[in-house]
C-alpha positions as CSV (number, residue, x, y, z in Angstrom):
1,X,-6.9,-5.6,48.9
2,X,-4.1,-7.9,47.9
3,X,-5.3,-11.0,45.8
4,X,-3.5,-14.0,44.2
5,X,-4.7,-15.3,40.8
6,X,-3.7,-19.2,39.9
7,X,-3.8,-20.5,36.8
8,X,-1.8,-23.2,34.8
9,X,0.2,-21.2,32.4
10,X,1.0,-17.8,31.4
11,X,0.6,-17.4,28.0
12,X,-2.0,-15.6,26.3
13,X,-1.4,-17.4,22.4
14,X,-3.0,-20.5,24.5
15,X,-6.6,-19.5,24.0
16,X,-9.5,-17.8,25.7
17,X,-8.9,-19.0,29.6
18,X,-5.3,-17.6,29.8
19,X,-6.1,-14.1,27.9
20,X,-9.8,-13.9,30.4
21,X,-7.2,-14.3,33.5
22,X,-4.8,-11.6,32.1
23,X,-6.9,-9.1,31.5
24,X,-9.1,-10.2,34.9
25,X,-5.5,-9.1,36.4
26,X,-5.6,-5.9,34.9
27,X,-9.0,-4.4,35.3
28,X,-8.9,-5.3,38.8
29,X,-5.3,-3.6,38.9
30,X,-7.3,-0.3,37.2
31,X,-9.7,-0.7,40.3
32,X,-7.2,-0.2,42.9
33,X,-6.3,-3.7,43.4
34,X,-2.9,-5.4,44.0
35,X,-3.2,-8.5,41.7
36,X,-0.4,-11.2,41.2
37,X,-0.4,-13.8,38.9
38,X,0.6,-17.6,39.7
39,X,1.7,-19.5,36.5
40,X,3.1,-23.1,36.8
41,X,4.9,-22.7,33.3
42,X,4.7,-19.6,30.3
43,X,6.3,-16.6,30.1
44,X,6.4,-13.3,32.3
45,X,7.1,-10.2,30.8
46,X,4.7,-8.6,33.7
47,X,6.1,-7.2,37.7
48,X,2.6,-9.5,39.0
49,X,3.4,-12.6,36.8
50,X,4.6,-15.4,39.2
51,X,6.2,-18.4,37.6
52,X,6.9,-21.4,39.6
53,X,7.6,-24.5,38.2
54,X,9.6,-22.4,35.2
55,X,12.0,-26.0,35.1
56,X,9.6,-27.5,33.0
57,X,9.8,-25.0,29.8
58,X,6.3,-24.3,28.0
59,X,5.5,-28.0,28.7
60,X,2.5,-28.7,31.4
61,X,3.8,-29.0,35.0
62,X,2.6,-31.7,37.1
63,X,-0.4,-30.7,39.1
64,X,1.0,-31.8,42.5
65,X,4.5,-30.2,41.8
66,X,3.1,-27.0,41.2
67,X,0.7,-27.1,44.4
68,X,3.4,-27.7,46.3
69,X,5.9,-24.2,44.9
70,X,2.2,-22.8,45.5
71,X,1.7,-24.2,49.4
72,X,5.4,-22.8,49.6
73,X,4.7,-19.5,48.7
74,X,1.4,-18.8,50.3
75,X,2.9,-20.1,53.4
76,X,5.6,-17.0,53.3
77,X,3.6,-14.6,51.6
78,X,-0.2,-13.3,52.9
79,X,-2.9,-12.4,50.3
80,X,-6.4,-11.3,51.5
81,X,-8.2,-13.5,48.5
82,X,-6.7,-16.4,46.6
83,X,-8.7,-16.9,43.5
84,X,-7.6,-19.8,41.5
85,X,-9.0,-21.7,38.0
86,X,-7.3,-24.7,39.4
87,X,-9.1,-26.9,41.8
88,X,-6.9,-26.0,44.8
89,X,-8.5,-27.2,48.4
90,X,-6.9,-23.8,50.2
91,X,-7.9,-21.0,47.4
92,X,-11.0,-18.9,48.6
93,X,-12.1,-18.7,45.2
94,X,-12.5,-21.8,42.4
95,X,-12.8,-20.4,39.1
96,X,-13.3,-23.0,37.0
97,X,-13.2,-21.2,33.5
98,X,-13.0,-24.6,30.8
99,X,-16.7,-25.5,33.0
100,X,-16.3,-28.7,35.7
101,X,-13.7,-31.8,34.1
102,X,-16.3,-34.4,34.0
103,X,-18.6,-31.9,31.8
104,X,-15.8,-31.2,29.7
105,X,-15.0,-34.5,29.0
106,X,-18.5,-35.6,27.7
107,X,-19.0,-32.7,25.6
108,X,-16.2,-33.4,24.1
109,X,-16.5,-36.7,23.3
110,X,-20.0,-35.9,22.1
111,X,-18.4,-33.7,19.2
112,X,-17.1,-37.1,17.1
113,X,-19.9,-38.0,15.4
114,X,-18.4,-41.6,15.0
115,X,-20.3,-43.4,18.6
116,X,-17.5,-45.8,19.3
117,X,-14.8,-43.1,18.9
118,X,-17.1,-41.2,21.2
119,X,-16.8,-43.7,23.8
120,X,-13.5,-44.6,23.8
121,X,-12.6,-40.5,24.2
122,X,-14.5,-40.9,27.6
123,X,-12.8,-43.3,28.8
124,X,-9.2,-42.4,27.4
125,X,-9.8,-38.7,28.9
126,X,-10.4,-40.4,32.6
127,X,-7.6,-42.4,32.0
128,X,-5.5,-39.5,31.5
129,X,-3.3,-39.1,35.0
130,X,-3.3,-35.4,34.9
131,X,-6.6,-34.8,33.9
132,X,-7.7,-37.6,36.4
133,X,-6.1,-35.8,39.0
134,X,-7.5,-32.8,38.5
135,X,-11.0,-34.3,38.4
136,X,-10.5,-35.8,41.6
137,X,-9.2,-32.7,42.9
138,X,-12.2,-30.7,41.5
139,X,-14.7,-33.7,43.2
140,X,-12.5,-32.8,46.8
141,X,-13.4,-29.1,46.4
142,X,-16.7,-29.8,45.6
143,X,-17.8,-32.0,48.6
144,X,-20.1,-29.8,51.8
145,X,-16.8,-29.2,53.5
146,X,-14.5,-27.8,50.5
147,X,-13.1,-24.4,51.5
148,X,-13.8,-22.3,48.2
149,X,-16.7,-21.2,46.8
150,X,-17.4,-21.4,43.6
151,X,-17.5,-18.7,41.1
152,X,-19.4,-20.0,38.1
153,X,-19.0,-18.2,35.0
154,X,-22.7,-19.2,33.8
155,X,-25.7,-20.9,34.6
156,X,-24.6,-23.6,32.3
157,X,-21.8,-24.4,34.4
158,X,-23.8,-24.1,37.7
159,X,-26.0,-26.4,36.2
160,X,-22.6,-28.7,35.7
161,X,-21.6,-28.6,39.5
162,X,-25.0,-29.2,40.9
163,X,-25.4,-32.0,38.1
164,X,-22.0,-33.8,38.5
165,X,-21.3,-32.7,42.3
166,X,-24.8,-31.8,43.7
167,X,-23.0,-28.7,44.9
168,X,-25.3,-26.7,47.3
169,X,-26.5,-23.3,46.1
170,X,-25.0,-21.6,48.9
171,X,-21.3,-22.9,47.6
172,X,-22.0,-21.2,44.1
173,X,-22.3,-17.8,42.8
174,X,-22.8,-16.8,39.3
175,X,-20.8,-14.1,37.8
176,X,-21.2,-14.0,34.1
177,X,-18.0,-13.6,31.7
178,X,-16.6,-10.5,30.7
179,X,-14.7,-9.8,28.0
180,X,-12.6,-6.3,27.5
181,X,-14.2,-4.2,25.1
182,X,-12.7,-4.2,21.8
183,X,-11.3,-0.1,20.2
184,X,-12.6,0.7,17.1
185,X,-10.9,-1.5,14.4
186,X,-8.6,0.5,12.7
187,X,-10.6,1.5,8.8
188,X,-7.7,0.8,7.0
189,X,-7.2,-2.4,8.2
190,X,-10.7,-3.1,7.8
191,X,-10.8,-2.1,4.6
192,X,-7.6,-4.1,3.5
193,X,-9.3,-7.4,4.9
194,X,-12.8,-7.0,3.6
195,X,-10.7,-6.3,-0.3
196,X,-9.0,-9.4,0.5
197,X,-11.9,-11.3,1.3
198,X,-14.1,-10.3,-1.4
199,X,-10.9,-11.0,-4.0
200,X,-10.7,-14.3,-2.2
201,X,-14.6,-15.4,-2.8
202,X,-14.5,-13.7,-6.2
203,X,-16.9,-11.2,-4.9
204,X,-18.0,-7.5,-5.6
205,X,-19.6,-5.4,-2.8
206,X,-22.3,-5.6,-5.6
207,X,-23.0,-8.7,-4.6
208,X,-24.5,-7.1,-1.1
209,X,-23.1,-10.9,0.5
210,X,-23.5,-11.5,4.1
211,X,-20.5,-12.8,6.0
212,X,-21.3,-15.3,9.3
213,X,-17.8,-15.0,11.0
214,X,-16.4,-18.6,13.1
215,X,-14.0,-18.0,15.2
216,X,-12.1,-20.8,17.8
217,X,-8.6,-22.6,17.9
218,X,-10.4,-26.1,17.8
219,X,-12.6,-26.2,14.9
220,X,-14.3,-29.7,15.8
221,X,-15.4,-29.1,19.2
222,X,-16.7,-25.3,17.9
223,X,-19.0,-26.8,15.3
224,X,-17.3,-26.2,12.4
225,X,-18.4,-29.1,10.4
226,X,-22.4,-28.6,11.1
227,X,-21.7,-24.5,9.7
228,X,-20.8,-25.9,6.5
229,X,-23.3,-28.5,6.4
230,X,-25.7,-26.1,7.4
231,X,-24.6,-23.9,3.8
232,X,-25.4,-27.2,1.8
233,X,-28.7,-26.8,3.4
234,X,-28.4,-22.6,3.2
235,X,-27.7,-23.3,-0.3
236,X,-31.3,-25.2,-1.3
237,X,-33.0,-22.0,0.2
238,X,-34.3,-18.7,-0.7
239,X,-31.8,-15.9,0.7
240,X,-32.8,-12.3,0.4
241,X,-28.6,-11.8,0.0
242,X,-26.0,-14.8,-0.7
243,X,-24.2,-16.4,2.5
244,X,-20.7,-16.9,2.7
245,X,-18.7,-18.2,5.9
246,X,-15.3,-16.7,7.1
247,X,-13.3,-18.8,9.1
248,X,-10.5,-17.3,11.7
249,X,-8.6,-19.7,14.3
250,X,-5.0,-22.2,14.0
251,X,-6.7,-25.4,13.7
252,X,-5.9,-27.3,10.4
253,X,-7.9,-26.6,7.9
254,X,-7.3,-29.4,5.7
255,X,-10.3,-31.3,6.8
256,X,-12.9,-28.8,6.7
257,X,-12.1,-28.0,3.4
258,X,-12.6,-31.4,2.2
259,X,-16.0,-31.4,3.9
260,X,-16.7,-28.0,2.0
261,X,-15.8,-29.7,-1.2
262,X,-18.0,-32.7,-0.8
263,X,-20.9,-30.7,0.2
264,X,-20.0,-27.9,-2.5
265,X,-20.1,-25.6,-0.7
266,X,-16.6,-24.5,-0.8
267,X,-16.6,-21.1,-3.3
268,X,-18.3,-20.0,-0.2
269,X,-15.7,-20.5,2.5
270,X,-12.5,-18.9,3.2
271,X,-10.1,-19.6,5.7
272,X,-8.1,-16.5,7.2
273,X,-6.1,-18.2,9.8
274,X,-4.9,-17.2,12.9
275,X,-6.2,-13.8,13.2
276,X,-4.6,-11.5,15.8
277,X,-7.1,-8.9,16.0
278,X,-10.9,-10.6,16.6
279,X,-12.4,-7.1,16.2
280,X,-11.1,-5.9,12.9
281,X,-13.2,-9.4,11.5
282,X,-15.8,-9.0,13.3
283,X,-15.8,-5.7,12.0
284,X,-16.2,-7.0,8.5
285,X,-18.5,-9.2,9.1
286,X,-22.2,-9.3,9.8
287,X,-22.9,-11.8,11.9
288,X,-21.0,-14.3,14.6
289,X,-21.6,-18.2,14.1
290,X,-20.5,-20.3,17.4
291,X,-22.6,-23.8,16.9
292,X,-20.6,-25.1,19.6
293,X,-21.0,-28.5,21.1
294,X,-19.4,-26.8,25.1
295,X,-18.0,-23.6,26.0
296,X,-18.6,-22.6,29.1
297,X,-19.4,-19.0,28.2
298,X,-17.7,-18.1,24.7
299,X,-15.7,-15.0,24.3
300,X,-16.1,-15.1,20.8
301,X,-19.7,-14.6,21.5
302,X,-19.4,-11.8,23.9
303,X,-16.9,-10.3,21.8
304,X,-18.9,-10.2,18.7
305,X,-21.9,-9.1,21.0
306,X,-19.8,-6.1,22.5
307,X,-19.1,-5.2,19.0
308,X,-22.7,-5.0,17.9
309,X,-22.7,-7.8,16.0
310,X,-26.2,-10.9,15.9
311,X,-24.6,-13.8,17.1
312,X,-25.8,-17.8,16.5
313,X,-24.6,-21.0,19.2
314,X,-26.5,-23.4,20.6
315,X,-27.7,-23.9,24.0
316,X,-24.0,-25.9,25.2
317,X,-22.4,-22.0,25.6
318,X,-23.2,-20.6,28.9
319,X,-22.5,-17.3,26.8
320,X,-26.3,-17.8,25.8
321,X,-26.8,-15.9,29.5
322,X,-26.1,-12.8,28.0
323,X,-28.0,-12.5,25.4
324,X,-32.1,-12.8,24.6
325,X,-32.6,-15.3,21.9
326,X,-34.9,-13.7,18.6
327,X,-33.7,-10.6,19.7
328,X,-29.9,-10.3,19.8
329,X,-29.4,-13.4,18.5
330,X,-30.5,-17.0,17.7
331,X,-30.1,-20.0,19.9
332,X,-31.0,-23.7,19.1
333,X,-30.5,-26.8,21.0
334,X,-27.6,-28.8,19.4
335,X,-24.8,-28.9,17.1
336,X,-26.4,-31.7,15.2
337,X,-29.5,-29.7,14.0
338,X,-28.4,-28.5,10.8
339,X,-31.7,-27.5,10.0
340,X,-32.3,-25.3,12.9
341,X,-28.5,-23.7,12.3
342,X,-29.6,-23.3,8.2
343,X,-32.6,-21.7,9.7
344,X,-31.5,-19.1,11.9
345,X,-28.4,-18.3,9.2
346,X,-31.1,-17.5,6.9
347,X,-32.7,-15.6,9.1
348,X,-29.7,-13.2,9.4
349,X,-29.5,-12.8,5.5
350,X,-31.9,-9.8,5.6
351,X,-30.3,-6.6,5.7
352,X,-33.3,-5.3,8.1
353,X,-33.1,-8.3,10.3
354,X,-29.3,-7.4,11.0
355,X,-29.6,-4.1,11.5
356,X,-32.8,-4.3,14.2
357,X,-30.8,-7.1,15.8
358,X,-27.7,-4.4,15.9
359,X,-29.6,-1.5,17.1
360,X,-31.2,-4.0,19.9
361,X,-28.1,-5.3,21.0
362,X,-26.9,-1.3,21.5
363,X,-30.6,0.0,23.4
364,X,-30.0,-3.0,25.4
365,X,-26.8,-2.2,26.4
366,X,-25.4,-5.8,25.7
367,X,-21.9,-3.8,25.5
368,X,-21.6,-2.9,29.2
369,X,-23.1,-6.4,30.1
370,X,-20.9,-8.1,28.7
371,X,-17.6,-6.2,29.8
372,X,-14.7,-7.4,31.9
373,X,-15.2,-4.6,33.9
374,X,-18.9,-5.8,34.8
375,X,-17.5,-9.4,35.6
376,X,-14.5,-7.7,38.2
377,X,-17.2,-5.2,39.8
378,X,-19.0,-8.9,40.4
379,X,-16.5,-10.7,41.8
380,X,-14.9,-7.5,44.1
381,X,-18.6,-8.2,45.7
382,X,-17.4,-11.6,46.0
383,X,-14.1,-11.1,48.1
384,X,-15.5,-8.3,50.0
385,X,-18.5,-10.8,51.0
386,X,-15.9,-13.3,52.2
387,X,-13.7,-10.8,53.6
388,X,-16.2,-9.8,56.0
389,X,-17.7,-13.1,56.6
390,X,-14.0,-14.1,57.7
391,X,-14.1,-11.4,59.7
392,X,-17.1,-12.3,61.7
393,X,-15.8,-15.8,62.5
């Protein structure tokens, strides 16, 4: 089986979509598949990384220039699947791994807490032409007689098609996110960051503190700001072991520690950065914090999950599918409910809690469940069903 994978750019620095589609690519080269990879702009340092519109630099290609080098190609070359996270009318597969546009863009607005800056995002986000474009293109797809079907990576974003597009069932199929599982962190490097981190908060393993671990690249959308309101609130309450919050990702920080400051909170916050191994954090930490306002199923989440580790997000992360909530982890309804977040972090500052929550997640088998190679066995299925369907007509 020969497939084609599209997506905008080649470069796994970006975030979690371009690093999913990469090692997608791989796994599915593991099981015997050919796989190449369509980029508009990025880097290629890989024999099935295609770029086409390589002109433009790093910058964004426009959307109709790079369907057209894409049209090009396909017409010379033959693949049996074309599976795409662009809303192209002609791919077999749509992909859509930031969730549908016109979800997107509302959740997003929704994470300014200011109502008229709120609105006007809305409205400046469907006034942008390439994002327009792509909207409209996504709406195309999604009408009775759109080619692809759609390969939702949650129920959350099921729910978004049927919601925005009233996309029939029969045009949908779930397959849940996958994530590859993470190799034992190194114990050295472990043990170099949990010394830092402890020197950092002034901290003795003594202490016996609990570490909630956020992770993401854009700190606002994530939920960042509700954490540390959430310790001001933490901080009024009984804890059977102190809370402190580690913070990995590139946003600026500047902001956030402000907030920590008014709220002070902020001897119990550190900010580590970009971090270029997830797993050696998570590996010093107890628990994963992800009160996001929309992912469409976090890897974060299933990272931390195939690591072991409780996990806390609310119910706009379609990564919730994987879990059960009270029993691998805690899930509340929005990024605004402080309480509810100060609730279910104190929940998770009992040693005994953690560690039933841990040894759940592993009789469970969360692990496997979560795995990239679980999401590729899923969507081989997929082809195979519309290889045989094509087949037939």
């Amino acid at each position: 089986m020969k497939i084609a994978i599209i997506t905008e750019r080649a470069n796994i620095t970006l975030g979690g979509a371009e690093r999913s589609v990469f090692e997608l690519a791989a796994r599915l080269g593991l099981m015997g598949v050919t796989v190449e990879i369509f980029a508009a702009t990025g880097t290629s340092h890989s024999h099935r990384v295609k770029i086409l519109c390589d002109k433009a630099g790093q910058k964004r290609a426009d959307f109709s220039t790079f369907k057209r080098a894409l049209t090009k190609h396909f017409a010379e070359n033959h693949y049996d699947i074309i599976h795409s996270t662009l809303p192209i009318e002609f791919a077999d597969v749509y992909q859509p791994r930031g969730g549908t546009y016109p979800e997107s863009i509302i959740r997003n607005a929704k994470s300014f807490e200011n109502p008229i800056i709120s609105a006007c995002k809305v409205i400046t986000s469907f006034l942008n032409f390439r994002r327009a474009a792509l909207a409209a293109a996504e709406k195309r797809i999604c009408k009775p007689s759109g080619k692809p079907i759609v390969a939702a990576l949650s129920e959350y974003v099921k729910k978004q098609l049927k919601k925005h597009y009233a996309l029939a069932d029969e045009k949908i199929v779930v397959i849940p996110n996958g994530v590859k599982t993470p190799k034992p962190a190194r114990q050295d490097q472990a043990d170099k960051l949990r010394a830092q981190i402890l020197a950092k908060l002034k901290l003795k393993e003594a202490d016996e503190p609990v570490f909630f671990l956020f992770a993401a690249n854009n700190f606002r959308l994530k939920g960042l700001a509700s954490v540390i309101k959430a310790m001001w609130v933490l901080g009024k309450m009984h804890t059977k072991r102190p809370a402190y919050i580690i913070v990995a990702g590139r946003d600026r920080p500047g902001p956030y520690r402000h907030l920590a400051k008014t709220m002070k909170v902020s001897k119990k916050i550190i900010f580590l950065g970009q971090t270029p191994n997830i797993n050696t954090a998570l590996t010093v930490c107890d628990v994963a914090v992800l009160p996001t306002y929309y992912d469409p199923s976090s890897r974060f989440i299933l990272e931390a999950l195939a690591a072991g580790k409780p996990v806390i997000t609310t119910k706009y992360n379609g990564a919730c599918d994987m879990f059960c909530n009270d029993r691998h982890g805690k899930i509340f309804d929005s990024p605004g409910d402080i309480d509810s977040l100060a609730q279910a972090m104190k929940f998770y500052t009992d040693t005994k809690t953690i560690e039933d929550t841990t040894q759940a997640i592993a009789q469970d088998n969360i692990k496997e469940k979560v795995s990239i190679e679980s999401h590729c066995r899923e969507l081989l299925k997929l082809y195979e069903q519309i290889l045989e369907n094509r087949t037939q007509q």
